[in-house]
Backbone as CSV, one residue per row, in Angstrom:
resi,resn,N_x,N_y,N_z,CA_x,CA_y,CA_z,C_x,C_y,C_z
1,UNK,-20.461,-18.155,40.057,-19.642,-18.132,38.881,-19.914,-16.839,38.120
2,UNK,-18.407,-16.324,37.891,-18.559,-14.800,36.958,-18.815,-15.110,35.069
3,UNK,-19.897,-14.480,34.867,-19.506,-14.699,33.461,-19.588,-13.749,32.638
4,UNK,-18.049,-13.527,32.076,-17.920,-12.146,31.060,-19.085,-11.963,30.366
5,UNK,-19.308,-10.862,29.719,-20.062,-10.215,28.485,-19.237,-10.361,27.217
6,UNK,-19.921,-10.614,26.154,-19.435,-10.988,25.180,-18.021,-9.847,24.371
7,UNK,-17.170,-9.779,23.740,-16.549,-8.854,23.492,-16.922,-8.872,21.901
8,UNK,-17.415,-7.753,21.275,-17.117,-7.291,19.904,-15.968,-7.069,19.570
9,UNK,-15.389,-8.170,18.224,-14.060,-7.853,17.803,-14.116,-7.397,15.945
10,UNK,-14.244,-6.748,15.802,-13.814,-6.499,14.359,-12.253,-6.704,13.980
11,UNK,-12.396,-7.307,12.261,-11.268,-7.181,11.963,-11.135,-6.752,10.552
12,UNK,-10.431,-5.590,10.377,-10.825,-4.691,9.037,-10.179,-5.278,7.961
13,UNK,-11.018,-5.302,6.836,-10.427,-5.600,5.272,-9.220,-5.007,5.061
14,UNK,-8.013,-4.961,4.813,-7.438,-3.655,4.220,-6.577,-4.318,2.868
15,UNK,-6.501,-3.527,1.719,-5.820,-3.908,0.611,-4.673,-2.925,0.504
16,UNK,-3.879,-2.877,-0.113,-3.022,-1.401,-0.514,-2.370,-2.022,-2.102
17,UNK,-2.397,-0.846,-2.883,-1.639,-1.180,-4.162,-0.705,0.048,-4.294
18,UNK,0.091,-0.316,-5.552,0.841,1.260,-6.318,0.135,0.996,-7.393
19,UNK,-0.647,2.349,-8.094,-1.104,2.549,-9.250,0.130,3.253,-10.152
20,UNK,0.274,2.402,-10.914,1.434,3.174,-11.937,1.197,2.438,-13.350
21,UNK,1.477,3.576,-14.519,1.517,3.181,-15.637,0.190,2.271,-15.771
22,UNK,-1.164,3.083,-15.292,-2.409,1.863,-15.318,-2.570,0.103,-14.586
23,UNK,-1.425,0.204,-14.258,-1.712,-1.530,-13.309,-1.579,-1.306,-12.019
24,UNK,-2.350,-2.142,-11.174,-2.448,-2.316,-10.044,-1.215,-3.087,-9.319
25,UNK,-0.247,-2.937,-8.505,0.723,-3.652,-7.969,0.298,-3.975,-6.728
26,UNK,0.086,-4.904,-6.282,-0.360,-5.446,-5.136,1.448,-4.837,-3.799
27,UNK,0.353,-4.508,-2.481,1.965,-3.697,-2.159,1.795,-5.013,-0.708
28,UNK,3.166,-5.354,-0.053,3.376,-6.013,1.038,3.111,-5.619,2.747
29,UNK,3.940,-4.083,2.222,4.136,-3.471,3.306,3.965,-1.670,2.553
30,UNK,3.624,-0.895,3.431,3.570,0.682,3.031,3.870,1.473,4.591
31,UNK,5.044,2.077,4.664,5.780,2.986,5.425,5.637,4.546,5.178
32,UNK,6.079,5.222,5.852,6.174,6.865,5.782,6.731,7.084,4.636
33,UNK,7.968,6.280,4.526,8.605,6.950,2.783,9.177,5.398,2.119
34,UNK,8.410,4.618,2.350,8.628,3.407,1.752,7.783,2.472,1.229
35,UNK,7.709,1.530,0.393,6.826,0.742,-0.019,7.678,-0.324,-0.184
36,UNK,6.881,-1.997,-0.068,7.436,-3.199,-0.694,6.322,-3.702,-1.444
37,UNK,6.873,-4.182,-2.804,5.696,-4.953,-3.593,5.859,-6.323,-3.287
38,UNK,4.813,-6.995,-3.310,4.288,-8.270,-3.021,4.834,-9.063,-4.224
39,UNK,4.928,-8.339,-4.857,5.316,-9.482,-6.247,6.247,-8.604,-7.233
40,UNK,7.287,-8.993,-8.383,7.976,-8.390,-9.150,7.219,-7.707,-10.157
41,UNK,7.507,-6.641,-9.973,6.945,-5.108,-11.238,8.061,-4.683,-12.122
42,UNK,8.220,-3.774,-13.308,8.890,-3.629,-13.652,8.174,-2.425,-14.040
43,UNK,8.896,-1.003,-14.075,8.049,0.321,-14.383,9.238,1.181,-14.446
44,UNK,8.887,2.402,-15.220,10.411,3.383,-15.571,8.805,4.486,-15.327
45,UNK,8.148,4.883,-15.173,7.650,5.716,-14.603,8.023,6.315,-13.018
46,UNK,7.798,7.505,-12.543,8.654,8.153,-12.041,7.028,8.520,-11.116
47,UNK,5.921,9.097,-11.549,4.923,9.070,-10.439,3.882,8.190,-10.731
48,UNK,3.143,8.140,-9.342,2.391,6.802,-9.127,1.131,7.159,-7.968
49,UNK,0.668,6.674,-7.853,-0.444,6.501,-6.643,-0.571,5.280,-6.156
50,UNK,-0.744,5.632,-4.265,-0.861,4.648,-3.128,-2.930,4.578,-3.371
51,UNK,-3.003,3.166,-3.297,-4.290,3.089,-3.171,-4.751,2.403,-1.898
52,UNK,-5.409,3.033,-1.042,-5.411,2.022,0.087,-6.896,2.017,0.372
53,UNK,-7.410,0.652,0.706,-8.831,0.314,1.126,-8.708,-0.010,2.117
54,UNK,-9.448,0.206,3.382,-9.525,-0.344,4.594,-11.504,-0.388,4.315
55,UNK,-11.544,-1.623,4.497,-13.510,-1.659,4.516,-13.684,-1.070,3.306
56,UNK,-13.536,-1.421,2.174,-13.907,-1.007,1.011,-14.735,0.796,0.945
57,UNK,-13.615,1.352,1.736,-13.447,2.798,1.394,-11.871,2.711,0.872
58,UNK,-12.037,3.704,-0.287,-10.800,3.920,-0.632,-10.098,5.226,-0.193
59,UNK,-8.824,4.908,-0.218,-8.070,6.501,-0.159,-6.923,7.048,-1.549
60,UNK,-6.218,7.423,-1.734,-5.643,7.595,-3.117,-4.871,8.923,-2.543
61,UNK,-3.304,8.655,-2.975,-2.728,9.850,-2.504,-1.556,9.370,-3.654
62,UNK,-1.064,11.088,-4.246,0.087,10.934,-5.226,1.433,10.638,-4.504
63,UNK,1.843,9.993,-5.492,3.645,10.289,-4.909,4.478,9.917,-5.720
64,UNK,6.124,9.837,-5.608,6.707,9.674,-6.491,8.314,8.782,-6.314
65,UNK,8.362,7.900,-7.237,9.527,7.106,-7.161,10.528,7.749,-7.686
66,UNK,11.481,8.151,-6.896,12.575,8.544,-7.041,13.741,7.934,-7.817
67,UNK,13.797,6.601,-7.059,14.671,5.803,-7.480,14.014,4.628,-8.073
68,UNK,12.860,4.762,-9.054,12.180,3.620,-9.451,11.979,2.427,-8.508
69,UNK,11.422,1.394,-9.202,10.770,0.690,-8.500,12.036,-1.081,-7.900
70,UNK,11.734,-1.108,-6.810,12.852,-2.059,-6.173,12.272,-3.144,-6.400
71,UNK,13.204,-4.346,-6.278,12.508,-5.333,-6.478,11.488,-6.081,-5.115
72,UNK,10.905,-7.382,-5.497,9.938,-7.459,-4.872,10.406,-7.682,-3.270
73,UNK,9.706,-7.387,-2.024,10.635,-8.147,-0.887,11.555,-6.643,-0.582
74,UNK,11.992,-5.809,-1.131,12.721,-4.786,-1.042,12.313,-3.578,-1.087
75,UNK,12.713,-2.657,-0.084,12.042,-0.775,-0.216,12.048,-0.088,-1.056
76,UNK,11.390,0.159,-1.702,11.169,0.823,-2.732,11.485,2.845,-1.631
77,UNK,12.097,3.648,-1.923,11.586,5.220,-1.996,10.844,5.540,-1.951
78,UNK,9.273,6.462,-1.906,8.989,6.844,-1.702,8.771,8.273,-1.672
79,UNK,8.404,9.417,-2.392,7.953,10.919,-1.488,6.798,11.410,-2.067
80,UNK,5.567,11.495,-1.103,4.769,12.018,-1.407,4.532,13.916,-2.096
81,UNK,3.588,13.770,-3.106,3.360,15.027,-3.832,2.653,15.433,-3.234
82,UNK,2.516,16.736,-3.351,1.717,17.963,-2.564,1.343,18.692,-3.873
């Protein structure tokens, strides 16, 4: 009888928000030039920051809503600042 070796599986933490206007928006989904929020926001601010944790390292990158913020369930725009 063959018997495998055990397999190491990790499975990583990951969070993502939009930082805007000081609150944290919990995000659903985050694309190349898109975002969905997890829940209804309401914001007339125009830039924002992606916060993303994978394993409680963070990353933080600017960007900017073009077309403000969509509702929840729906793509928000997207374009990152340089």
């Amino acid at each position: 009888m063959l018997i495998s070796p055990p397999v190491a599986a990790h499975s990583s933490q990951v969070q993502m928000h939009l930082v805007v206007d000081g609150a944290r928006l919990k995000l659903a989904q985050l694309g190349p030039d898109f975002l969905i929020l997890a829940e209804p926001a309401a914001c007339r601010q125009q830039h924002a920051e992606i916060a993303l944790e994978v394993d409680a390292i963070e990353e933080r990158w600017k960007i900017d809503l073009p077309d403000g913020l969509a509702a929840a369930g729906q793509r928000t725009r997207i374009v990152n600042r340089t």
